[in-house]
C-alpha positions in Angstrom: -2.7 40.7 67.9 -3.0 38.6 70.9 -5.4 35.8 69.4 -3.0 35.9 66.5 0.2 35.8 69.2 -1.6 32.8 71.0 -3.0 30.8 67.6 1.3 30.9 66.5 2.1 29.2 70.3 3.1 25.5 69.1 4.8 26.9 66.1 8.8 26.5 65.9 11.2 28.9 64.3 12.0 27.0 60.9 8.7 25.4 60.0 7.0 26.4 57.2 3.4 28.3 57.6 0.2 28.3 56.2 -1.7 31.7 56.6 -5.7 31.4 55.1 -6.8 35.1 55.3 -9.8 36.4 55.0 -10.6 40.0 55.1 -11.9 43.1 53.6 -9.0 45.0 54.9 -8.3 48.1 58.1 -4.9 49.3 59.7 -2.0 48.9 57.7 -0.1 49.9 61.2 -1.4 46.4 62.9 -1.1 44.0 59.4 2.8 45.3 59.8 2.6 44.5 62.8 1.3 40.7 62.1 3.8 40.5 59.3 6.6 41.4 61.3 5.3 38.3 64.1 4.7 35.7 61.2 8.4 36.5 60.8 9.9 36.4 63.6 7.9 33.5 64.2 9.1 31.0 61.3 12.2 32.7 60.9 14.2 33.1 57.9 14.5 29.6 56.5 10.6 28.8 56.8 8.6 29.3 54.2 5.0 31.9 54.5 1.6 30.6 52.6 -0.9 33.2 52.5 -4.1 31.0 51.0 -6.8 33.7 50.1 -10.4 31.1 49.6 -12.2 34.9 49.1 -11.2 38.1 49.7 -8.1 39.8 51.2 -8.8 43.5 50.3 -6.2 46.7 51.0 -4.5 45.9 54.1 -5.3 42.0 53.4 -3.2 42.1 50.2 -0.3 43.9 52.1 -0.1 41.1 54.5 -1.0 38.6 51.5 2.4 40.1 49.3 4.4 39.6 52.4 4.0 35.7 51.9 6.4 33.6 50.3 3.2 33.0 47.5 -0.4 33.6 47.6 -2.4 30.6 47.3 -5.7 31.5 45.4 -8.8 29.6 43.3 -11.2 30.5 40.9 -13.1 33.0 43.7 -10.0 34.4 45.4 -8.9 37.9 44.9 -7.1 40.7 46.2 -7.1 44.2 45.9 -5.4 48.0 45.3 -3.4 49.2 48.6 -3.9 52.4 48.2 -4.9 53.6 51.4 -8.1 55.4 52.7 -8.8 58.5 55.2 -11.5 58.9 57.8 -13.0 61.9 57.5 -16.5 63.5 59.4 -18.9 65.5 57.4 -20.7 68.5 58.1 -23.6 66.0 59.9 -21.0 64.2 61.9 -20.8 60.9 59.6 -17.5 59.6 59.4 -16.8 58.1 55.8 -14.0 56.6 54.4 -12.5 57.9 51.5 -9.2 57.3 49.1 -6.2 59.5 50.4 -5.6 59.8 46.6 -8.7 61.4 45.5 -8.4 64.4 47.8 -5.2 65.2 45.9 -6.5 64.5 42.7 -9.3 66.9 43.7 -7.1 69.4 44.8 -4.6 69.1 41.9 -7.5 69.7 39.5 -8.9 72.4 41.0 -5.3 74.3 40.7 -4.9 73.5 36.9 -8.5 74.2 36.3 -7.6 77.9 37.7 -3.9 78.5 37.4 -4.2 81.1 34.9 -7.8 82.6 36.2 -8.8 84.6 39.1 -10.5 81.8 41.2 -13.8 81.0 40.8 -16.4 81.9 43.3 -18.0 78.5 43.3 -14.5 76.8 44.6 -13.8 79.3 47.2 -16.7 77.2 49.9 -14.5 73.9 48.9 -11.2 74.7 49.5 -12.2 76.7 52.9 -13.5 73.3 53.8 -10.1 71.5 53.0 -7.8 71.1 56.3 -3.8 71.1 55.1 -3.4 68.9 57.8 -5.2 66.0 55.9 -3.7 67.0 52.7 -0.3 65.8 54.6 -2.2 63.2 56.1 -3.1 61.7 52.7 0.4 61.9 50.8 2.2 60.1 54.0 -0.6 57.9 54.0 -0.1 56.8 50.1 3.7 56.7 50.8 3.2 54.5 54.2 1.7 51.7 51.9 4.0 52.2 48.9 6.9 51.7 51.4 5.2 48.5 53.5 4.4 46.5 50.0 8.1 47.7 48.4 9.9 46.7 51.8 8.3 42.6 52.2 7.9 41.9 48.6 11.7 42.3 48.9 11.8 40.4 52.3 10.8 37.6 50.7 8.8 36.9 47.7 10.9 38.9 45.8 14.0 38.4 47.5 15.5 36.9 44.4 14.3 40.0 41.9 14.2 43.3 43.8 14.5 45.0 41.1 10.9 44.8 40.8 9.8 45.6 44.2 9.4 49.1 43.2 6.9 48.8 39.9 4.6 46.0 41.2 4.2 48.1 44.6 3.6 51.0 42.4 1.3 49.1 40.5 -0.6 47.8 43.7 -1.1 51.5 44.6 -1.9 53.0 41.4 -5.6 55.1 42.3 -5.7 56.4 38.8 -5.4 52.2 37.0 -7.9 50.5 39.8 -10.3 53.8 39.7 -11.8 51.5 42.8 -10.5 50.8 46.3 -12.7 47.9 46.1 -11.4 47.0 42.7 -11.1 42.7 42.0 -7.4 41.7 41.4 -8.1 38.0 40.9 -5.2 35.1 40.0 -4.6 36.4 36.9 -4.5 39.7 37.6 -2.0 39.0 40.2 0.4 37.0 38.2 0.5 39.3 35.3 1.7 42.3 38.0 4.3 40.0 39.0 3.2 38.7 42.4 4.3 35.1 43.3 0.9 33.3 42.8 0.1 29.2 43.5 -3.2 28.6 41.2 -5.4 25.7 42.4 -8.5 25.3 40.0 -11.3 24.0 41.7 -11.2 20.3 41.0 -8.2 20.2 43.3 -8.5 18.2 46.5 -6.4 20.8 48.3 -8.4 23.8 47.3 -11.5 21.8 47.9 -10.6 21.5 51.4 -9.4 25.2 52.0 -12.5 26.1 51.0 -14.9 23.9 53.1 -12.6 25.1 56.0 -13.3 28.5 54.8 -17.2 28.1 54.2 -17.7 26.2 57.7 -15.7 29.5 59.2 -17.6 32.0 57.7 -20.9 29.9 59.4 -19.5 30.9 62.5 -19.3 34.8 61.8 -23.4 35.8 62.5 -22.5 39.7 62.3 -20.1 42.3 59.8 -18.0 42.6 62.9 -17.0 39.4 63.6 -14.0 37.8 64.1 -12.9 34.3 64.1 -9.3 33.2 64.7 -8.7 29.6 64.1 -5.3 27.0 64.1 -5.6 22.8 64.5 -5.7 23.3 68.2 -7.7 26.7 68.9 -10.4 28.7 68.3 -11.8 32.3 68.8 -14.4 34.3 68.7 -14.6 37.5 68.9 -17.5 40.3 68.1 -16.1 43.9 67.9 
């Protein structure tokens, strides 16, 4: 937050903004919390330009339908919001995994037995399954339900909220993407009803997003690696 905070200083409440995002995705607590700055930053009669040049994956595509429209070319995409669950395995790892498939899991495993004695072979996995995460995961799934169904009415949907509810449905439907890391390119957005601005890559616009973008991403030499960038700044930062 605080590069972001200082990158928005020279900004005025009532100009329009240009956002170009980049990322694979991580708390949807802190992209709220940069939504809710972009706003209160512009204002209400500004308008908000999220250009994705690549990828704005899971939390990225939360902040990206908060926009006004997404600006996106031929490589750009976005992805399922569905969120994900840290969890440690029996050798210490910590691994990401969807909050949906736990309950899938656990919903199969009860109509797979409902009308048997349990099975000795499932009586190991469900010892292993803390009811804690089980909560964990269905607030989790309605926590990004409710952020995509709350600022696609803010703005891009302002004018049709009657269908903030199906395309944020649609965003964080586990059992139609089958992958967290599943591609939702231009089309793919348009067609679930997000606000999308096309450029195909003979445009001189797009052309120069995306040289800003490449020359940006030279700058990144690790996975960690953060780069926040206006017309007058620019920081680097390694996590």
């Amino acid at each position: 937050m605080p590069p972001l905070y200082d990158l928005l200083q020279d900004v005025r409440e009532g100009e329009d903004l240009d956002l170009l995002l980049h990322t694979m995705g991580g708390d949807v607590d802190a992209a709220e919390r940069i939504v809710l700055l972009l706003y209160k930053t512009i204002g209400d009669g500004a308008q908000l330009r999220v250009i994705v040049p690549d990828s704005a994956k899971s939390a990225g595509t939360l902040i990206a339908v908060a926009g006004d429209t997404i600006v996106m070319g031929p490589p750009s995409e976005l992805g399922p919001i569905d969120p994900q669950v840290i969890v440690s395995t029996t050798d210490g790892q910590r691994l990401s995994r969807p909050a949906q498939s736990y309950l899938d899991g656990l919903t199969y495993i009860i109509e797979q037995t409902k009308d048997m004695e349990l099975p000795t072979a499932y009586v190991p996995l469900l010892g292993k399954l803390d009811p804690a995460l089980i909560d964990v995961c269905r607030k989790a799934l309605t926590r990004s339900q409710k952020f995509a169904e709350r600022f696609l009415g803010e703005r891009m949907l302002r004018d049709h909220r009657e269908k903030v509810t199906a395309i944020a449905t649609r965003l964080n439907d586990n059992k139609q993407w089958l992958s967290h890391g599943a591609v939702i390119n231009c089309d793919g957005a348009a067609d679930i009803g997000l606000n999308v601005t096309y450029l195909p890559t003979d445009d001189q616009l797009w052309q120069s997003y995306w040289r800003l973008y490449c020359h940006m991403k030279a700058e990144l030499h690790t996975p960690t690696s953060k780069l926040f960038e206006s017309h007058y700044s620019s920081l680097h930062m390694d996590t």
